[in-house]
C-alpha positions as CSV (number, residue, x, y, z in Angstrom):
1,X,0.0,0.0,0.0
2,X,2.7,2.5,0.3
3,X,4.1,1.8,-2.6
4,X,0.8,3.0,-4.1
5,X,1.0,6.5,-2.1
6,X,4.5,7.2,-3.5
7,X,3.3,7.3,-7.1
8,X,0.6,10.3,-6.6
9,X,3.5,11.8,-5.1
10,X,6.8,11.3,-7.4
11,X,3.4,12.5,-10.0
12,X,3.1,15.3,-8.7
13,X,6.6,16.2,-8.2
14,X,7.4,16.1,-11.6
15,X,3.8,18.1,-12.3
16,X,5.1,21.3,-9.9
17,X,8.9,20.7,-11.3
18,X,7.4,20.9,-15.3
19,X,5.1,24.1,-14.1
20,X,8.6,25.8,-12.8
21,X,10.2,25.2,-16.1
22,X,7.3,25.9,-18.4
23,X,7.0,29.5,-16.5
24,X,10.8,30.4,-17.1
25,X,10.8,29.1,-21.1
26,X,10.4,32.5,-22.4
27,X,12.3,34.9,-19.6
28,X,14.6,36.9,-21.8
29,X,13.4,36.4,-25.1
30,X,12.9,39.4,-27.4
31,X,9.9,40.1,-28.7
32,X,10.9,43.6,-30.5
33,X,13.9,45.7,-31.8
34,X,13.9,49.2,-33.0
35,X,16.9,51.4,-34.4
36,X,17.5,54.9,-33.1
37,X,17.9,57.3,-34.4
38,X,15.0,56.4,-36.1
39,X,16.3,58.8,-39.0
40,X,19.4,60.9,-39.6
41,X,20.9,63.4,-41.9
42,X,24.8,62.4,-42.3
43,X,25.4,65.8,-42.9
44,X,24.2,66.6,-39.2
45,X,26.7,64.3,-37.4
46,X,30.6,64.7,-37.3
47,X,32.7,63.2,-39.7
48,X,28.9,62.7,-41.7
49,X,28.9,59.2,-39.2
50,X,26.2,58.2,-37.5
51,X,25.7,55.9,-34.5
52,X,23.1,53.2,-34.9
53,X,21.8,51.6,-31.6
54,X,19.3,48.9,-31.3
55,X,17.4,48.3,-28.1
56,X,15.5,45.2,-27.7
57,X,12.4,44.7,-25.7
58,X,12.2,41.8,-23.8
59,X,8.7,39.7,-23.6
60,X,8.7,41.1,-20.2
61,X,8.7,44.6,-21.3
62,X,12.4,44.4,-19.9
63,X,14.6,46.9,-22.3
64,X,18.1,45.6,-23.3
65,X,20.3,49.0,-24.9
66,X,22.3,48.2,-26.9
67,X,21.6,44.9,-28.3
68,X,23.7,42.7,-30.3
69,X,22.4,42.6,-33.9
70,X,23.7,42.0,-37.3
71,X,23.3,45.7,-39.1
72,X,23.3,45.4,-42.7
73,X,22.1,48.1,-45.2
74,X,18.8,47.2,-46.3
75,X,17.0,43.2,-45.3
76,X,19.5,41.2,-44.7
77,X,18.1,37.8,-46.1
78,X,16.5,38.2,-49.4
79,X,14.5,35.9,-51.8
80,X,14.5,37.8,-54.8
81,X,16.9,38.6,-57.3
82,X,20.3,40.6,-56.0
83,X,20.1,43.6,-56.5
84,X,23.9,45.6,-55.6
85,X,23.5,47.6,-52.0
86,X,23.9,51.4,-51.7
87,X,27.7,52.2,-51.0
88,X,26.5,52.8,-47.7
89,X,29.4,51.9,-45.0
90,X,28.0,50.3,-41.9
91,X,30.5,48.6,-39.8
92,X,29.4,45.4,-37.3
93,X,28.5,48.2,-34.3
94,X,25.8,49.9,-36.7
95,X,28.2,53.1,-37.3
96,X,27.2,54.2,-40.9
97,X,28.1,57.2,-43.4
98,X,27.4,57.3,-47.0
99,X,30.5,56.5,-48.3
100,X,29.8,56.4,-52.4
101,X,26.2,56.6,-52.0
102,X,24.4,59.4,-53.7
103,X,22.0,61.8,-52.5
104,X,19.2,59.9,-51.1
105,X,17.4,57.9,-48.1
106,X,18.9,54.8,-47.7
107,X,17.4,51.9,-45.4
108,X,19.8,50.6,-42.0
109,X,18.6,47.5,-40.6
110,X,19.1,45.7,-37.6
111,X,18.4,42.1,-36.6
112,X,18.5,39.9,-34.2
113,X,17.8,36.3,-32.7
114,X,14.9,36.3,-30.6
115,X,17.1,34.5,-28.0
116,X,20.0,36.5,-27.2
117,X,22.5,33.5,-25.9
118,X,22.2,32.7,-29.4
119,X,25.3,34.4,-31.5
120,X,24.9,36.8,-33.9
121,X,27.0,35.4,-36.2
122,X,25.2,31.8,-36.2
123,X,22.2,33.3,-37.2
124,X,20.0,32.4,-40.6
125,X,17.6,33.7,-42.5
126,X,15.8,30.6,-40.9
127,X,16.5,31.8,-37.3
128,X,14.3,32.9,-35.2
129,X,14.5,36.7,-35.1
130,X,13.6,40.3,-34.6
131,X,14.4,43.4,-36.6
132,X,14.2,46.7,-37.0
133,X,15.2,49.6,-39.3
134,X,16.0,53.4,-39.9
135,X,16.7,55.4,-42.6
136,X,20.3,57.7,-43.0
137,X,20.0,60.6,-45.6
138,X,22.9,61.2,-47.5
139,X,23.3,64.7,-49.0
């Protein structure tokens, strides 16, 4: 008969010790990224350089400034035919200036994997992910 009363129990252990898991699967996950400045003129910044940052929010509401992201000018995984980017210089830390790009607006992105143990650099276009953008006018 014992035996009997430590199944219900050893049960229910593992039920409590699956509801403490279950409630910490999504603790720091992002759910949202956005890029500030959310526009820029070069020509307003020194050196016509401007700092990207991208903060990430958290499903939480927990903000993380700045994230890690992968900034590339324009979408950085693309299903249709290649189209040659602006001559935008942007390096890994989202510092950009128009380099040879003419006049125009000109699209900064910023992504992200929605878990942020994972590395930037591992990340696909099949990754899990977050992004957000800005625009740098060049004169």
């Amino acid at each position: 008969m014992s035996k009997l009363r430590f199944v219900p129990a050893c049960g229910l252990l593992l039920l409590v010790a699956a509801l403490m898991l279950a409630c910490g699967i999504n603790h720091g996950l992002y759910k949202s990224l956005t890029v500030s400045p959310a526009t820029a003129d070069a020509q307003d910044f020194p050196n016509g350089q401007v700092q990207f940052t991208a903060t990430a929010t958290e499903i939480n509401g927990t903000q993380v400034s700045p994230a890690s992201a992968l900034w590339t000018p324009g979408p950085p995984w693309s299903l249709g035919p290649l189209m040659p980017w602006p001559a935008i210089q942007l390096d890994q830390t989202g510092k950009a200036s128009c380099g040879a790009a003419g006049p125009g607006t000109y699209m900064i992105a910023a992504t992200a994997p929605i878990d942020p143990h994972s590395p930037v650099s591992k990340m696909t276009m099949n990754t899990p992910q977050v992004s957000g953008a800005a625009m740098l006018t060049c004169p």
